[in-house]
C-alpha atoms as an extended CHARMM CRD file, in Angstrom:
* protein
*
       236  EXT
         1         1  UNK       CA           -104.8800000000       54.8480000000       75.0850000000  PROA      1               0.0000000000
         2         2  UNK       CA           -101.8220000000       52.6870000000       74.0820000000  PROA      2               0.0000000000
         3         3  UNK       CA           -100.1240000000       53.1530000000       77.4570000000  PROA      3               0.0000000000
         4         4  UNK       CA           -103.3980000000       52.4540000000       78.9380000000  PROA      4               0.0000000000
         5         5  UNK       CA           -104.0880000000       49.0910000000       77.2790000000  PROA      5               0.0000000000
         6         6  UNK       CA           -100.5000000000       47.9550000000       78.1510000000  PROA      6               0.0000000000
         7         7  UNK       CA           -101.0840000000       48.9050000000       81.7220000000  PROA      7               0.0000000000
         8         8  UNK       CA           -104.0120000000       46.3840000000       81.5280000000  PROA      8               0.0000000000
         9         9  UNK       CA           -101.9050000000       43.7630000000       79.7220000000  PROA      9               0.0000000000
        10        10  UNK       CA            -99.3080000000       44.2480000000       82.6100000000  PROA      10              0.0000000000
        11        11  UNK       CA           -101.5930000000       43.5650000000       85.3810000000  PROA      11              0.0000000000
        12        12  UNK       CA           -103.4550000000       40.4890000000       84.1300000000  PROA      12              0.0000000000
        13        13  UNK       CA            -99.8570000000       38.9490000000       83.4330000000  PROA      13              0.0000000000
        14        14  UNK       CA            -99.3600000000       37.2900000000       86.5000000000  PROA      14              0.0000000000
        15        15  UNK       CA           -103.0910000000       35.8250000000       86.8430000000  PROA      15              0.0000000000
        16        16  UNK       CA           -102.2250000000       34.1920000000       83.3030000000  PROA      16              0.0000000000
        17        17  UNK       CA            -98.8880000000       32.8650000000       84.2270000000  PROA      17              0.0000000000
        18        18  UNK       CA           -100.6610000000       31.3030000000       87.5290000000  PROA      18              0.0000000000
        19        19  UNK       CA           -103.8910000000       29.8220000000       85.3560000000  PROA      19              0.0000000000
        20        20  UNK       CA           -101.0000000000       28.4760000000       82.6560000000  PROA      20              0.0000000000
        21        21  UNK       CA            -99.1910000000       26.7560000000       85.8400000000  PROA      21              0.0000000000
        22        22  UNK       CA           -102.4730000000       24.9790000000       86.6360000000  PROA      22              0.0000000000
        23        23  UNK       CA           -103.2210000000       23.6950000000       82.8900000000  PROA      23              0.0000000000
        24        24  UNK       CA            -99.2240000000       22.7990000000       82.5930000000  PROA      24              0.0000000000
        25        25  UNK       CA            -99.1600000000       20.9410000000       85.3250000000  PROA      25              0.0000000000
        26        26  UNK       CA           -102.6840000000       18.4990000000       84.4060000000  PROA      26              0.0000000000
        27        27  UNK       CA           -100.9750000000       18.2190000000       81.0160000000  PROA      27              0.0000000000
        28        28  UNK       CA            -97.6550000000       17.1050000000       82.6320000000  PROA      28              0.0000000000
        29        29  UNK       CA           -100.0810000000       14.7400000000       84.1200000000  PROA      29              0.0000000000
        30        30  UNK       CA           -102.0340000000       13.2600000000       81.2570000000  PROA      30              0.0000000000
        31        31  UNK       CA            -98.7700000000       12.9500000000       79.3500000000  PROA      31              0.0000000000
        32        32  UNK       CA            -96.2550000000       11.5860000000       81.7620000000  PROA      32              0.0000000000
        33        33  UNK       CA            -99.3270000000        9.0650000000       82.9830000000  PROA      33              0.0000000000
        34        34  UNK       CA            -97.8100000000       10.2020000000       86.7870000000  PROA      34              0.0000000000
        35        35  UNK       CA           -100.7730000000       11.0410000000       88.8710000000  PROA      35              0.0000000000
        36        36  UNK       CA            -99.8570000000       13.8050000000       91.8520000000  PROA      36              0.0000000000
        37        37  UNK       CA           -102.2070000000       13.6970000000       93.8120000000  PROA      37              0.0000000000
        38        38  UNK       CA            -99.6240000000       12.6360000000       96.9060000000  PROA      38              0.0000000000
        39        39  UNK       CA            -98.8360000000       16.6510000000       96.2700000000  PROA      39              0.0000000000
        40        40  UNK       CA           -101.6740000000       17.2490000000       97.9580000000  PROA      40              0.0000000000
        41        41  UNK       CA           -102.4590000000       18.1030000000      101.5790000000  PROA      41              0.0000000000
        42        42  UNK       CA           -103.0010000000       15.2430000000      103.7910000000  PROA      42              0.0000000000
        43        43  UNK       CA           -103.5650000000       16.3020000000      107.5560000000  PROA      43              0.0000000000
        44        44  UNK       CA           -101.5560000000       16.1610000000      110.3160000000  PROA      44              0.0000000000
        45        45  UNK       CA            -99.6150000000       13.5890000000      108.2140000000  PROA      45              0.0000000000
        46        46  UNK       CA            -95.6750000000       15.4000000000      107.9160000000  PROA      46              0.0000000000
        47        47  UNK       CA            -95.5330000000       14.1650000000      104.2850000000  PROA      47              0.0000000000
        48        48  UNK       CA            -98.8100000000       15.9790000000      103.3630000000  PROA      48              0.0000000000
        49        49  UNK       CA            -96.9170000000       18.8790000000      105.2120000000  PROA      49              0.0000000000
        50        50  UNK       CA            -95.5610000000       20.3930000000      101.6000000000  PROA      50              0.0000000000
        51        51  UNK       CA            -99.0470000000       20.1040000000       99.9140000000  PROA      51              0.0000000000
        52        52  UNK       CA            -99.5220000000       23.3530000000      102.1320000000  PROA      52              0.0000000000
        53        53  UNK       CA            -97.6140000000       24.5300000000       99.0350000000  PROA      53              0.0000000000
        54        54  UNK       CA            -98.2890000000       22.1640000000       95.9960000000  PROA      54              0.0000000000
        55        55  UNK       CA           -102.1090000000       21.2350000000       96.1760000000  PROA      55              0.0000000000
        56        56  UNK       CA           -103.6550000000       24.6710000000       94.4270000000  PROA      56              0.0000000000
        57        57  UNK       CA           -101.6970000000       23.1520000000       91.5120000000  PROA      57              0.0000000000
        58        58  UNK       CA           -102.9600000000       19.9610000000       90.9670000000  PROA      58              0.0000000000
        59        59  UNK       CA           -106.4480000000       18.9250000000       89.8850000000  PROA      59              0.0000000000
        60        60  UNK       CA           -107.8640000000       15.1590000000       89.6340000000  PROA      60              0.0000000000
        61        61  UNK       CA           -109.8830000000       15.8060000000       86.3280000000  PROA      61              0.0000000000
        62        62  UNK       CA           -110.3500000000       18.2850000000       83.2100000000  PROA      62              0.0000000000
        63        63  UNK       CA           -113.4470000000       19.2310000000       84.6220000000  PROA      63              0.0000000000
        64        64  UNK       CA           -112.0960000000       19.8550000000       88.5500000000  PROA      64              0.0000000000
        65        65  UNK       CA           -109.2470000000       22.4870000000       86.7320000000  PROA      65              0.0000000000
        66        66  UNK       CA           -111.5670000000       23.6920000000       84.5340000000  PROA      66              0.0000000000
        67        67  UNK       CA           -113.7860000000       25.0180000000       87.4940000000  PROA      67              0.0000000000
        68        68  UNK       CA           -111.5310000000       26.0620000000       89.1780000000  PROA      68              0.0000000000
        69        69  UNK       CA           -109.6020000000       28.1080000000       86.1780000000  PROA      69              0.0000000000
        70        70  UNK       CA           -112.1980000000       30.7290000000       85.5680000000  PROA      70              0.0000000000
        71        71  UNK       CA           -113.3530000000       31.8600000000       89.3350000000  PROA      71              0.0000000000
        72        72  UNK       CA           -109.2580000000       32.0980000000       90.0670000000  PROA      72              0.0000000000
        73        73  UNK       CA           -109.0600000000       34.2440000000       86.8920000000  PROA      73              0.0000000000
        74        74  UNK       CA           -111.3960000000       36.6950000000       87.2280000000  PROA      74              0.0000000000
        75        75  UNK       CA           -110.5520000000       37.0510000000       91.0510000000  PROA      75              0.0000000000
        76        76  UNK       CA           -106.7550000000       37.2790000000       90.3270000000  PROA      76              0.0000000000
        77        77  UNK       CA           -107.6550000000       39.8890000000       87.3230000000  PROA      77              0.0000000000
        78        78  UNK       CA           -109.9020000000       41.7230000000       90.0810000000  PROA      78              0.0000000000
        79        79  UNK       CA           -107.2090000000       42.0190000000       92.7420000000  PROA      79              0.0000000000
        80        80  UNK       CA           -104.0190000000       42.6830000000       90.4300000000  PROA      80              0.0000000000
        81        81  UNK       CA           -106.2590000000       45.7680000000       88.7390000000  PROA      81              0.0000000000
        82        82  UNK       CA           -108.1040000000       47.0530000000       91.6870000000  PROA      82              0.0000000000
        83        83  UNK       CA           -105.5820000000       46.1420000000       94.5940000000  PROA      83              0.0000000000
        84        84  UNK       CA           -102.5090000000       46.5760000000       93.1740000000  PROA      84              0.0000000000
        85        85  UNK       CA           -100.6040000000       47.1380000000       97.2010000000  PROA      85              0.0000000000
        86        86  UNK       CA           -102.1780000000       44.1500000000       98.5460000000  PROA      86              0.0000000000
        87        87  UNK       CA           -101.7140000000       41.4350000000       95.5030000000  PROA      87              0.0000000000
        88        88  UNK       CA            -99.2460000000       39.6600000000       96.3130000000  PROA      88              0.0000000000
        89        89  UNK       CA            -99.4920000000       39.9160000000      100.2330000000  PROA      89              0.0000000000
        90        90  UNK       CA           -103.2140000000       38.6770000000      100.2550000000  PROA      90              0.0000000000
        91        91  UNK       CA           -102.5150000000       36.1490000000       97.9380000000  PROA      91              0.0000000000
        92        92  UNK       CA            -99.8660000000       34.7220000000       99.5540000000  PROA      92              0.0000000000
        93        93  UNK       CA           -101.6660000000       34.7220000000      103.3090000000  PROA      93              0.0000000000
        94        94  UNK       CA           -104.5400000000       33.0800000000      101.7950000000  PROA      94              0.0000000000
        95        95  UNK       CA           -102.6760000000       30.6040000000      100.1160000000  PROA      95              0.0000000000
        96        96  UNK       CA           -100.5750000000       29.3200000000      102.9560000000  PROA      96              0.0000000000
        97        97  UNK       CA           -103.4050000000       30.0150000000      105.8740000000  PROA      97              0.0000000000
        98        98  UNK       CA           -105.9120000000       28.2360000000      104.0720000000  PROA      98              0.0000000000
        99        99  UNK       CA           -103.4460000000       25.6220000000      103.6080000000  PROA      99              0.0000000000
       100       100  UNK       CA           -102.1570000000       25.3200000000      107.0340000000  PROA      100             0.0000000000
       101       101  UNK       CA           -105.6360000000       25.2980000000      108.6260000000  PROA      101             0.0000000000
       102       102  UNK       CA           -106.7720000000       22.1550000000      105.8330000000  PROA      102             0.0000000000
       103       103  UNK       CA           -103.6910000000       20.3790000000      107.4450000000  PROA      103             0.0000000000
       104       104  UNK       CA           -104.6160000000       21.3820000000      111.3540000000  PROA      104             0.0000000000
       105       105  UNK       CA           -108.1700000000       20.5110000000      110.8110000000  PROA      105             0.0000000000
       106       106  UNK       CA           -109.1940000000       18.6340000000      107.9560000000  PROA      106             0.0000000000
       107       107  UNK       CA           -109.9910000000       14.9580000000      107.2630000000  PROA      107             0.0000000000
       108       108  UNK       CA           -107.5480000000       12.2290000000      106.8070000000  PROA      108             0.0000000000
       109       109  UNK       CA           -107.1350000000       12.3990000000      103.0710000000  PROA      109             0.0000000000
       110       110  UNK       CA           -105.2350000000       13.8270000000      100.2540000000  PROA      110             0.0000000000
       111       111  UNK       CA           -106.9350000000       17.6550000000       99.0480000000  PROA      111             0.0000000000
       112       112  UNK       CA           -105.8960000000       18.6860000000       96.0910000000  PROA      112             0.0000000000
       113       113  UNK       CA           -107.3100000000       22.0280000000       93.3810000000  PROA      113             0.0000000000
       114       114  UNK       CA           -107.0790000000       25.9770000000       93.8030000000  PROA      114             0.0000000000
       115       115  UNK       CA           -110.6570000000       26.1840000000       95.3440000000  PROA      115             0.0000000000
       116       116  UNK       CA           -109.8290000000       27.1540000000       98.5860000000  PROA      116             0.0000000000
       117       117  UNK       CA           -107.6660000000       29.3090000000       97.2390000000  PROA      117             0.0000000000
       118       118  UNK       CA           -110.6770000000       30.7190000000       95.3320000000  PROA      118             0.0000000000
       119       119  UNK       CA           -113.0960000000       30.7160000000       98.2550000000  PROA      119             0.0000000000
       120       120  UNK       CA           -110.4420000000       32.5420000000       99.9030000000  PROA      120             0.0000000000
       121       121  UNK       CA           -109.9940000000       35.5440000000       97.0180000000  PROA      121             0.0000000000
       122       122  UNK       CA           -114.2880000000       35.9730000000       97.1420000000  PROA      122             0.0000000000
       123       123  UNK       CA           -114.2380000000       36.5240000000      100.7410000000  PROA      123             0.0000000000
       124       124  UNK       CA           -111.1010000000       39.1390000000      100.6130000000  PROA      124             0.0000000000
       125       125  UNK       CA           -112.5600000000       41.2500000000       97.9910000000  PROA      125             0.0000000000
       126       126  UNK       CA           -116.0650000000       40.4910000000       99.3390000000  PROA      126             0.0000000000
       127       127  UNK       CA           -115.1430000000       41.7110000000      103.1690000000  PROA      127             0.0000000000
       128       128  UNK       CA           -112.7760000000       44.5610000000      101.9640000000  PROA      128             0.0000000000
       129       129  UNK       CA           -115.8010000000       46.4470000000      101.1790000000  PROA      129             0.0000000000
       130       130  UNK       CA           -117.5120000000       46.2100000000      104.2980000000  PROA      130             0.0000000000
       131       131  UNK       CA           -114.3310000000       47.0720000000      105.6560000000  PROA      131             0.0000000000
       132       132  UNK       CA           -113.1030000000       49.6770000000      103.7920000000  PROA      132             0.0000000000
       133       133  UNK       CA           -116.7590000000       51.5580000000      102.5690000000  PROA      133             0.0000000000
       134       134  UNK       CA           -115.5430000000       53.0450000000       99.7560000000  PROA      134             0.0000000000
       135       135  UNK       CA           -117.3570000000       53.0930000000       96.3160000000  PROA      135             0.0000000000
       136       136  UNK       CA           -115.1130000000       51.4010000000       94.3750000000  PROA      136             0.0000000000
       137       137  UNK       CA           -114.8000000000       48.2260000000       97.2160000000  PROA      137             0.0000000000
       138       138  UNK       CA           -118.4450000000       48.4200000000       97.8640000000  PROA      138             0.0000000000
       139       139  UNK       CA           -118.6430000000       47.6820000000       93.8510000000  PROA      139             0.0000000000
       140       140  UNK       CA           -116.6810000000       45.0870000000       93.7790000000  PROA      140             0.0000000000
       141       141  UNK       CA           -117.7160000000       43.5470000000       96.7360000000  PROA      141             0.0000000000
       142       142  UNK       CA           -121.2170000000       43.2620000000       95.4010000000  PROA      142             0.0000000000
       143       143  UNK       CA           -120.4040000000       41.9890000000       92.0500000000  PROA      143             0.0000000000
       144       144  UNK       CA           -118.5960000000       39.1630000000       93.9190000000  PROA      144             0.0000000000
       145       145  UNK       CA           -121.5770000000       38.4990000000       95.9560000000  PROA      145             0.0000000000
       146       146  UNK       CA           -123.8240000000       38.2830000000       92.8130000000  PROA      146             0.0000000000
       147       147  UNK       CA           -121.2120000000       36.3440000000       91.0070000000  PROA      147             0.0000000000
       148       148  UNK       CA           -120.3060000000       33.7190000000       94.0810000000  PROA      148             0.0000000000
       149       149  UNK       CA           -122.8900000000       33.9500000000       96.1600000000  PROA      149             0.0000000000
       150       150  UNK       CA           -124.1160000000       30.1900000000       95.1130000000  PROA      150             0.0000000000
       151       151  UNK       CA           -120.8100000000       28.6310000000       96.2690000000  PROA      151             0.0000000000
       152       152  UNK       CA           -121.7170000000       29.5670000000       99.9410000000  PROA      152             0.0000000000
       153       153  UNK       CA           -123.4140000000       25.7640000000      100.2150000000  PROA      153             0.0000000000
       154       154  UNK       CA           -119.9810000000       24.3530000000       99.6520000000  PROA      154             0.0000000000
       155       155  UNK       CA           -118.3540000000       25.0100000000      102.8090000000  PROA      155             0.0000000000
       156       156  UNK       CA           -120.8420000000       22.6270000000      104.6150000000  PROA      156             0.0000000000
       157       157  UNK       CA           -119.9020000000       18.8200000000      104.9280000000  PROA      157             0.0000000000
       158       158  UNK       CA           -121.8530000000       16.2810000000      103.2000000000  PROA      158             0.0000000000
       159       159  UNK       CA           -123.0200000000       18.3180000000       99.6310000000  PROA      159             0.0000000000
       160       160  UNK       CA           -120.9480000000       16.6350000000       97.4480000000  PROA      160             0.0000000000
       161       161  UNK       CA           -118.6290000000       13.7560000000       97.6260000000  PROA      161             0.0000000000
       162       162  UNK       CA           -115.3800000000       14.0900000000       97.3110000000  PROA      162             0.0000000000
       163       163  UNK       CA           -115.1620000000       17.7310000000       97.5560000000  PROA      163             0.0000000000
       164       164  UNK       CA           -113.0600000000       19.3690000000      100.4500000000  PROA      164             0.0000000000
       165       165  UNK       CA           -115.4050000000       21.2460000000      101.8530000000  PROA      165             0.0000000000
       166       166  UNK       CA           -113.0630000000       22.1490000000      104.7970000000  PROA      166             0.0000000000
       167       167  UNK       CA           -110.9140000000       23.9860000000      102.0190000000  PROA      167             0.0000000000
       168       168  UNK       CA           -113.5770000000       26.0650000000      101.0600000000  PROA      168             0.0000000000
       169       169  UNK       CA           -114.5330000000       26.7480000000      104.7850000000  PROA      169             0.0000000000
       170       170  UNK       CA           -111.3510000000       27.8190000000      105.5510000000  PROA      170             0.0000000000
       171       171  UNK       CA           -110.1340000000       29.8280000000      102.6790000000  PROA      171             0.0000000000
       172       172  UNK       CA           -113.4440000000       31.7650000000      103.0980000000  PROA      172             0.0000000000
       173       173  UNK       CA           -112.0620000000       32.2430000000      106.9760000000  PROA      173             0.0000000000
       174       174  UNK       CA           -108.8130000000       33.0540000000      105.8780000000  PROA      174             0.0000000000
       175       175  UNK       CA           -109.7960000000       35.6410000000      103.2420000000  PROA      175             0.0000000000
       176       176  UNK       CA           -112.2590000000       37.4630000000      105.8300000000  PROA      176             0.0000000000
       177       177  UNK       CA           -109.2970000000       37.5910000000      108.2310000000  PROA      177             0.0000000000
       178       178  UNK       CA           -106.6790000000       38.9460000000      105.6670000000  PROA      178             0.0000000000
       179       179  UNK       CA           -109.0690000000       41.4420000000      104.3310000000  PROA      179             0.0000000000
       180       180  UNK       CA           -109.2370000000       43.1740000000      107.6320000000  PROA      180             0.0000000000
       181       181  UNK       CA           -105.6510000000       42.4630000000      108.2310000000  PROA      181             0.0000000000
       182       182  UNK       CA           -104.6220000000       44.6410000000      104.8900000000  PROA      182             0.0000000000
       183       183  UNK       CA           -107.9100000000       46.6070000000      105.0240000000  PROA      183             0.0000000000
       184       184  UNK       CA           -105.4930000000       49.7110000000      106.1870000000  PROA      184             0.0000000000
       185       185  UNK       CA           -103.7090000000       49.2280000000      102.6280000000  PROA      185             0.0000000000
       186       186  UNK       CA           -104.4960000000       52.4480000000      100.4540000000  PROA      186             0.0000000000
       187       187  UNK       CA           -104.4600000000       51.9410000000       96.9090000000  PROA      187             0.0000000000
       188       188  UNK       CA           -103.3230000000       54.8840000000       94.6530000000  PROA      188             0.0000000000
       189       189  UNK       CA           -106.7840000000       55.6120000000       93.8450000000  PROA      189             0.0000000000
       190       190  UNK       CA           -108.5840000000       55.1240000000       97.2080000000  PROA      190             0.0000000000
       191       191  UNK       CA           -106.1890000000       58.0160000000       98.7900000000  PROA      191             0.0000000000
       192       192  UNK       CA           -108.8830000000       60.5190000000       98.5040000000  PROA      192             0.0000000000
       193       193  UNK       CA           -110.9920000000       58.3890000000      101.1080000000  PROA      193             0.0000000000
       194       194  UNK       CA           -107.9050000000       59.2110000000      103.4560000000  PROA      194             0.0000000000
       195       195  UNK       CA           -107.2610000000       62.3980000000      102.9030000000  PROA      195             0.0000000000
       196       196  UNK       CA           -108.5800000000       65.7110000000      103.8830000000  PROA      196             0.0000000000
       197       197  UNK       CA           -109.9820000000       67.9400000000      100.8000000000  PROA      197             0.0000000000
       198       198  UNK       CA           -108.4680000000       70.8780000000      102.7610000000  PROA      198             0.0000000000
       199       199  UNK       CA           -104.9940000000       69.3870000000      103.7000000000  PROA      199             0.0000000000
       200       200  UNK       CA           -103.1940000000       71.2700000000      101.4810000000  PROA      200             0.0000000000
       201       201  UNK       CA           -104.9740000000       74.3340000000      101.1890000000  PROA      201             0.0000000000
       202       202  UNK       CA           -102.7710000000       77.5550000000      101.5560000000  PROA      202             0.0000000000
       203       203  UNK       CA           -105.2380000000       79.5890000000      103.2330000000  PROA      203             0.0000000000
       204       204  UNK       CA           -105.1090000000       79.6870000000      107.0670000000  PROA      204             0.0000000000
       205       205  UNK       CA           -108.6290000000       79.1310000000      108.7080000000  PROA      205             0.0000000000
       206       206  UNK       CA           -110.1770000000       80.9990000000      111.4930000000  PROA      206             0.0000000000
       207       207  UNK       CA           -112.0060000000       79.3380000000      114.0440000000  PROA      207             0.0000000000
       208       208  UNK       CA           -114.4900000000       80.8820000000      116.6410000000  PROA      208             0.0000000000
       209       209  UNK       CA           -113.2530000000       78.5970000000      119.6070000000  PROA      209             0.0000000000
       210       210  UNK       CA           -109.2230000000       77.9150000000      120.3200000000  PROA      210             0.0000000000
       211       211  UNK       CA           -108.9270000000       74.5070000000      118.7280000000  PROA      211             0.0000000000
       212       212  UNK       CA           -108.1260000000       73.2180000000      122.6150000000  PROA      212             0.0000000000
       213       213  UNK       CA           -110.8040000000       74.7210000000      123.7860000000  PROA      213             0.0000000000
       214       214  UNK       CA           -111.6350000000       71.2730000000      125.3260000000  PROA      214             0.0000000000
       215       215  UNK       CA           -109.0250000000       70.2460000000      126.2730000000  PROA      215             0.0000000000
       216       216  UNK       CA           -107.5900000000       72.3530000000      129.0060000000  PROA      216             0.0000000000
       217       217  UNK       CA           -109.0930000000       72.7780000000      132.4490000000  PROA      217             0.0000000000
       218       218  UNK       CA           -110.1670000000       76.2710000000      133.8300000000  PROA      218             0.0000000000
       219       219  UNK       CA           -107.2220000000       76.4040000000      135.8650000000  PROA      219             0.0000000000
       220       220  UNK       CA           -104.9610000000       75.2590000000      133.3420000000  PROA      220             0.0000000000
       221       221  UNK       CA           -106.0470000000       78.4790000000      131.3570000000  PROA      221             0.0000000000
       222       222  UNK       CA           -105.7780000000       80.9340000000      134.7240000000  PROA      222             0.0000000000
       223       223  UNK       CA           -102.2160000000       79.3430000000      134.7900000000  PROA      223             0.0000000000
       224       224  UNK       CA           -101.3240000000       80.1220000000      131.4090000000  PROA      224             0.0000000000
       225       225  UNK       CA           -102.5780000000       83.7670000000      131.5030000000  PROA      225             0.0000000000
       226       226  UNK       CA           -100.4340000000       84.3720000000      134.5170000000  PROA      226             0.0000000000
       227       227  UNK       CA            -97.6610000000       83.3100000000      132.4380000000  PROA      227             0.0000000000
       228       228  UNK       CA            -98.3550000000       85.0710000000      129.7030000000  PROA      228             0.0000000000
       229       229  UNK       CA            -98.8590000000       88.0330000000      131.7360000000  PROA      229             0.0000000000
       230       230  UNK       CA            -95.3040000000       87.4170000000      133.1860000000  PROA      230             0.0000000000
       231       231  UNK       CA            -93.8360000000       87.2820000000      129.7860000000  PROA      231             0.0000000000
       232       232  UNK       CA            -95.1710000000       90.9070000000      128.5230000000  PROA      232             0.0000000000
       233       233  UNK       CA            -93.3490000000       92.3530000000      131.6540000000  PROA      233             0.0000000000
       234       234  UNK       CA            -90.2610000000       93.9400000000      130.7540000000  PROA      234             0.0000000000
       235       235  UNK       CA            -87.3380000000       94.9180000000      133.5370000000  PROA      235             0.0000000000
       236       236  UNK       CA            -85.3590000000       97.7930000000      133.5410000000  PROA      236             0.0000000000
C-alpha cells in the first residue's frame, strides 16, 4: 500500500512542478510589475519565434492561469499515470506543434496561456482510444469527452474576444495527430492487448491443415514431394 501511494506521489510530480512554473511565473509578474506578454507567440514575426517555447507559461490575468491550471492538471495527472511511455514524447510534440502552427497560421498578435497546450492533451487522450480500442483508453477517452466536451466551441473564431482560438484549433489538431503517431506505444499494462494468450504456452498444437496450406501452389507441393522422395533414397 505504502509503495503504492508513493508510486502515485511519483507520477503526479512532474504535473505539479509544471502547474508551480505557471503560478511562479504570474507571481514573478505581479511582483516585479514586468508584464511578459512579448514572451508570447506573435506570427510570422522572428521575435515571436521563441514564444513557440515561452507562451504556455505566461497568463494575462489570475483568472486566465487559473483556467487554465486545473484542465492542464488533471490531463498531465491522466497521462503521467495512464501513459507512462508516451509522457514526455506527447507532451513535448504537442507543445512545440501547436506552437509552431499558432506562428505559421495565426493572427498578427501576441498569444500567450497553456490552453492550446490543454486542447492539445484532450484530443491525445481523447483519440488514443479510438485508436487504440482498449478498455482502459476507451475509459479515459470518454471521461475526457464528458469532462471537455463544452470547450469544442472554442476553436471557432469570433466566441470570445481576445481568446486565441487558433491555439485551441491547433493543439486539438496536433494532439489528434500525435495520438496516432504514438498510438503503437504499449504501456506496461496494455501488453495483454498485444499479445497472444497462447504465446508462451509449452504445449505444441496440432492443426488439421499444414499451416501453408495456402500458400503454396499445387505444383509447388508436386515439386516438393519429388524432393522429398529424392531425399529418402539411399545409394549403395
Amino acid at each position: 500500500m505504502h509503495q503504492d501511494y508513493r508510486k502515485f506521489l511519483n507520477s503526479i510530480l512532474v504535473p505539479l512542478i509544471l502547474v508551480l512554473i505557471l503560478w511562479s511565473v504570474k507571481l514573478f509578474e505581479v511582483i516585479s510589475g514586468i508584464r511578459l506578454y512579448f514572451l508570447g507567440i506573435y506570427p510570422r514575426e522572428w521575435s515571436g519565434f521563441l514564444g513557440i517555447f515561452t507562451s504556455p507559461w505566461v497568463h494575462s490575468t489570475w483568472g486566465h492561469l487559473a483556467s487554465n491550471t486545473l484542465p492542464l492538471l488533471v490531463l498531465t495527472t491522466i497521462m503521467a499515470l495512464f501513459y507512462k511511455k508516451a509522457f514526455y514524447q506527447s507532451l513535448v510534440m504537442i507543445l512545440l506543434g501547436e506552437g509552431i502552427m499558432v506562428w505559421l497560421f495565426a493572427r498578427p498578435s501576441y498569444h500567450i496561456g497553456a490552453s492550446g497546450v490543454v486542447y492539445g492533451l484532450i484530443a491525445f487522450v481523447f483519440w488514443t482510444g479510438i485508436f487504440k480500442k482498449n478498455t482502459k483508453s476507451i475509459v479515459l477517452s470518454l471521461i475526457v469527452l464528458v469532462l471537455y466536451a463544452g470547450s469544442v466551441e472554442s476553436i471557432f473564431p469570433g466566441v470570445e474576444k481576445n481568446i486565441s482560438w487558433e491555439s485551441h484549433l491547433f493543439g486539438g489538431i496536433i494532439g489528434l495527430i500525435t495520438a496516432f503517431l504514438l498510438k503503437s506505444v504499449v504501456e506496461d499494462d496494455e501488453k495483454q492487448f498485444h499479445e497472444s494468450p497462447w504465446s508462451n504456452d509449452p504445449n505444441p498444437k496440432t492443426y488439421f491443415l499444414p499451416r501453408d496450406a495456402f500458400e503454396k501452389t499445387k505444383i509447388e507441393r508436386y515439386y516438393e514431394s519429388l524432393l522429398n522422395q529424392n531425399d529418402n533414397i539411399n545409394m549403395q
